[in-house]
Backbone as JSON Lines, residues from 0, in Angstrom:
{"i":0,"aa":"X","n":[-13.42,-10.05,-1.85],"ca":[-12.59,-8.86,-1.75],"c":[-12.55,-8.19,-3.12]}
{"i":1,"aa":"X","n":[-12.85,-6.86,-2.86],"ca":[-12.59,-6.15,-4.53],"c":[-11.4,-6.38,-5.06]}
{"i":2,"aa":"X","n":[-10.98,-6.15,-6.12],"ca":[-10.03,-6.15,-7.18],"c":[-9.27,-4.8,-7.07]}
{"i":3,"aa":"X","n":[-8.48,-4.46,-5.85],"ca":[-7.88,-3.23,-6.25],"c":[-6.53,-3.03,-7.3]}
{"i":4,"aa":"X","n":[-6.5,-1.85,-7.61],"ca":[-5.79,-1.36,-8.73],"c":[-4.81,-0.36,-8.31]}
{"i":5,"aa":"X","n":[-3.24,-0.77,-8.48],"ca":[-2.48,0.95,-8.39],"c":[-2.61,1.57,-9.62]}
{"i":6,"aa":"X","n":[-1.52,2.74,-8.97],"ca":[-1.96,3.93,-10.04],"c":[-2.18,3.53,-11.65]}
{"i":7,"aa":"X","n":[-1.15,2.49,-12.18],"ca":[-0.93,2.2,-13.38],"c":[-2.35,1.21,-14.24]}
{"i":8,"aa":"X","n":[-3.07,1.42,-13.15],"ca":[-4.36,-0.08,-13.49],"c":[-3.69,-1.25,-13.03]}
{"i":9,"aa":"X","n":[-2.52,-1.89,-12.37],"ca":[-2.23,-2.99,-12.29],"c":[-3.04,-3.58,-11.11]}
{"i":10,"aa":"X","n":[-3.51,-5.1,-10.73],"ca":[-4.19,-5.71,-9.56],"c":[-2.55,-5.42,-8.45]}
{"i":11,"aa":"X","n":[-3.52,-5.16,-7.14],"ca":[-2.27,-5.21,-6.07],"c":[-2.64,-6.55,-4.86]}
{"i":12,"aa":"X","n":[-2.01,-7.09,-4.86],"ca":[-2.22,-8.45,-3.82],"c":[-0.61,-8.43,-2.98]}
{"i":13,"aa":"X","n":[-1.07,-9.16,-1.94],"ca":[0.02,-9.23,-1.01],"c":[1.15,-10.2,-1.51]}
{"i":14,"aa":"X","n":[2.26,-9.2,-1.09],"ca":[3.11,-10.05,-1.59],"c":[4.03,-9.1,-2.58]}
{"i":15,"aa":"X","n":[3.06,-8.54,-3.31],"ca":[3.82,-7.47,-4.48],"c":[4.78,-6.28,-4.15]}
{"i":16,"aa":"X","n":[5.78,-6.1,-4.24],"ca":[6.67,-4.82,-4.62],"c":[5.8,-4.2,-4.92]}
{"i":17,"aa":"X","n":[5.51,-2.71,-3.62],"ca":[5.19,-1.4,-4.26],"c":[6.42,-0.25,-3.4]}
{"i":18,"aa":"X","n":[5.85,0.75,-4.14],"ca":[6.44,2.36,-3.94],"c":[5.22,2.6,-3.89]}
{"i":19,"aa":"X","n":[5.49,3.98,-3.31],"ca":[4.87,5.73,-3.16],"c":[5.58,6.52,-3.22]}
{"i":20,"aa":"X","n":[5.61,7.24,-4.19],"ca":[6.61,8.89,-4.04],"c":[5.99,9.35,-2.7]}
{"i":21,"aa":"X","n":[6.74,10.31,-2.19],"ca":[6.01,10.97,-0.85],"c":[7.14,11.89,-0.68]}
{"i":22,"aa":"X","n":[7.11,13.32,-0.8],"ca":[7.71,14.37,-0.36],"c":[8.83,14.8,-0.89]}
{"i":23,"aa":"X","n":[9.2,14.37,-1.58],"ca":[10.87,14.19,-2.43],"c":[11.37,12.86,-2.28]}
{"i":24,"aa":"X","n":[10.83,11.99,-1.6],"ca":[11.53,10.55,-1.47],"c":[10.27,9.7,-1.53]}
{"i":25,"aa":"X","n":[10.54,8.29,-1.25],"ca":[9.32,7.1,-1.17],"c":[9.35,6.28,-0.19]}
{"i":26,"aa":"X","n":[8.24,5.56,-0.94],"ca":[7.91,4.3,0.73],"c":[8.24,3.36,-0.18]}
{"i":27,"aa":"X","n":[8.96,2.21,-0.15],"ca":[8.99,1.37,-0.87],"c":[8.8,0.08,-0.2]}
{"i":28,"aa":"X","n":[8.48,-1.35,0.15],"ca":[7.96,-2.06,0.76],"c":[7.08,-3.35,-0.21]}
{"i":29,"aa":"X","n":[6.5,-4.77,0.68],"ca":[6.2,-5.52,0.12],"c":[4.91,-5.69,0.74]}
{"i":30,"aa":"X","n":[3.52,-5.47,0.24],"ca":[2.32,-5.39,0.48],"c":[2.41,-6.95,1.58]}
{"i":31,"aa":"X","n":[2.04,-6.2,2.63],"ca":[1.66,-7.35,3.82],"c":[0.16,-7.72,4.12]}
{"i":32,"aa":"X","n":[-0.83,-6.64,4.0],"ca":[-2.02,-6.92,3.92],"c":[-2.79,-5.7,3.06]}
{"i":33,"aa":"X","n":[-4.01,-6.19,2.99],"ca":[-4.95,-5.07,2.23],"c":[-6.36,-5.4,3.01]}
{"i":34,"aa":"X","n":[-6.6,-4.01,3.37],"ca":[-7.46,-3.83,4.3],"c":[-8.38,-2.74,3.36]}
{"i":35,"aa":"X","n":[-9.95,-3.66,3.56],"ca":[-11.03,-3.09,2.51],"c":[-12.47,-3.25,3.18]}
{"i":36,"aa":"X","n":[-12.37,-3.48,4.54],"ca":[-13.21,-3.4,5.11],"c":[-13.76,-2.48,6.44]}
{"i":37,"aa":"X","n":[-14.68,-2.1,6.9],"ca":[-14.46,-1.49,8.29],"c":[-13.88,-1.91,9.31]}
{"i":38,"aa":"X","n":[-14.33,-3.37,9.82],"ca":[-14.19,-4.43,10.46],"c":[-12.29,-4.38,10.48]}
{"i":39,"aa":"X","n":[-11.97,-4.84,9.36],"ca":[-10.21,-4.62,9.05],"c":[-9.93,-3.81,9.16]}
{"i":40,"aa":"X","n":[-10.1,-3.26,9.35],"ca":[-9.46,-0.91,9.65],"c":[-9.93,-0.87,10.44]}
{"i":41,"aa":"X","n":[-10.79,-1.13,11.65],"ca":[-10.65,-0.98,13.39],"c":[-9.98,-2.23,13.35]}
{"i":42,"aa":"X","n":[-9.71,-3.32,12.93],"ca":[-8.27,-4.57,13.54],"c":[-7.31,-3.63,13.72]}
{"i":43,"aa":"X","n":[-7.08,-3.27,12.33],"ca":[-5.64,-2.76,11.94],"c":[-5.82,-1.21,12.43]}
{"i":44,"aa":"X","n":[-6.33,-0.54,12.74],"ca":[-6.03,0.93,13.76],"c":[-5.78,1.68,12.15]}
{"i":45,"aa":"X","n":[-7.14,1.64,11.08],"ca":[-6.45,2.2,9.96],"c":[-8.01,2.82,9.84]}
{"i":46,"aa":"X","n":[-7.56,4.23,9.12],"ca":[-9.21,5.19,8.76],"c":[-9.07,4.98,7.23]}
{"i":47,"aa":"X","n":[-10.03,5.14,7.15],"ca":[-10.73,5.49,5.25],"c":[-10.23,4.11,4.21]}
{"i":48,"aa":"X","n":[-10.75,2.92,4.71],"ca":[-9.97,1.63,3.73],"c":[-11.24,2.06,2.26]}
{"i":49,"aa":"X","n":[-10.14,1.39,1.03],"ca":[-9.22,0.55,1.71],"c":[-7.81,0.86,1.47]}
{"i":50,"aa":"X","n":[-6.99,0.45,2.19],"ca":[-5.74,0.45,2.5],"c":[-4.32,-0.42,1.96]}
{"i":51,"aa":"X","n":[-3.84,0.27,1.39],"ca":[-2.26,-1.24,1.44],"c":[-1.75,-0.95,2.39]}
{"i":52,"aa":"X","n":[-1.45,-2.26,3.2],"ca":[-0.55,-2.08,4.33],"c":[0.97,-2.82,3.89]}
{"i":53,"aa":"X","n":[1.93,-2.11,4.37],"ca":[3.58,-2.4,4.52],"c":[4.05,-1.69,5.14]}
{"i":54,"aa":"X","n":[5.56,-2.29,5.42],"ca":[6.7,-2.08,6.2],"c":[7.72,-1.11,5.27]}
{"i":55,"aa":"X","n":[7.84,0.12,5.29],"ca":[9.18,0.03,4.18],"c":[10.33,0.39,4.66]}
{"i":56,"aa":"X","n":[11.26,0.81,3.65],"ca":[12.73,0.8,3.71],"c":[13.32,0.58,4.66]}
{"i":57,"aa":"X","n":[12.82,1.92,5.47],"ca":[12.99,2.74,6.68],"c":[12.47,1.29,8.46]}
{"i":58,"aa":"X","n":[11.8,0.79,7.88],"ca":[11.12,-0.34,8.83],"c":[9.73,0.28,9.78]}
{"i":59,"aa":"X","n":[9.54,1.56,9.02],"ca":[8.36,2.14,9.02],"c":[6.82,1.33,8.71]}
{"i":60,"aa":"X","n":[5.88,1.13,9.69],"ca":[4.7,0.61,9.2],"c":[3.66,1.55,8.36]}
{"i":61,"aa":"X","n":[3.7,1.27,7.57],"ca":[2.62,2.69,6.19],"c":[1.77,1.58,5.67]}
{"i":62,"aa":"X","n":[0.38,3.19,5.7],"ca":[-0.48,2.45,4.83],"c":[-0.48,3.75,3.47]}
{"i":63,"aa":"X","n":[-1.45,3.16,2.29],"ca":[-1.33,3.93,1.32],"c":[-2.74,3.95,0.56]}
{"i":64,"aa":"X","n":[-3.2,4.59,0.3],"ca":[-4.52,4.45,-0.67],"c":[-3.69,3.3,-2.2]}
{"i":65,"aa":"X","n":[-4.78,2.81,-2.59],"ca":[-4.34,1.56,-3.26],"c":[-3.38,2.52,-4.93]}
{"i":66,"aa":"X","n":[-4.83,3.56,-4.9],"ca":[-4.3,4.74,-6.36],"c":[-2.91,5.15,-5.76]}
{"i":67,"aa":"X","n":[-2.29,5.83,-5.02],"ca":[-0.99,5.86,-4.89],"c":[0.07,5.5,-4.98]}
{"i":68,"aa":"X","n":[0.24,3.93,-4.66],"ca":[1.13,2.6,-5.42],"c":[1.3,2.67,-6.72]}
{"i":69,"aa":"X","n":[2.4,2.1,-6.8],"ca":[3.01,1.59,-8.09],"c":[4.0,0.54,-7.65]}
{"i":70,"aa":"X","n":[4.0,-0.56,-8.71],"ca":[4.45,-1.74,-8.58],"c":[6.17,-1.47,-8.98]}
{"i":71,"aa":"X","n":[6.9,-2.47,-8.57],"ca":[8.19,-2.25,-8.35],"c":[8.99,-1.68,-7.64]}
{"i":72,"aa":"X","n":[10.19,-1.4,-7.85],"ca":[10.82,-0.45,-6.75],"c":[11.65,0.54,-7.58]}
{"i":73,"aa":"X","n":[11.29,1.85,-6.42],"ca":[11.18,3.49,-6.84],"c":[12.79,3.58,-7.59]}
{"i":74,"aa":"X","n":[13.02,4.25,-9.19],"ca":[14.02,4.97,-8.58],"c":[13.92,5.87,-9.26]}
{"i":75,"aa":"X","n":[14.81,6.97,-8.78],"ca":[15.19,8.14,-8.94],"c":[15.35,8.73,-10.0]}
């Protein structure tokens, strides 16, 4: 599996605290999987991997391009 990177250069693996700003607010959530293959993105019903997949705040299922993340949680 590649070595993906959020925005900051940090490695993202499951498990990690991320955010996404998105619209005036964020997704905030704990990386459940990472999907970097084709094969894994028709499992997971996901286009253009690869993908972070999570649950956030909201109990919303989101995915995110890996550059969009940032580690920790968002604030204001």
């Amino acid at each position: 599996m590649p070595d993906l990177k959020d925005k900051n250069g940090e490695p993202i693996k499951e498990g990690d605290q991320v955010f996404a700003r998105s619209r005036g607010g964020s997704h905030q959530g704990n990386v459940e999987k990472i999907v970097t293959t084709k094969e894994e993105a028709e499992e997971e019903g996901v286009k253009h991997p690869p993908k972070v997949l999570f649950t956030d705040q909201h109990g919303h299922h989101v995915q995110h391009n890996p550059g969009t993340l940032q580690h920790g949680e968002y604030k204001k």
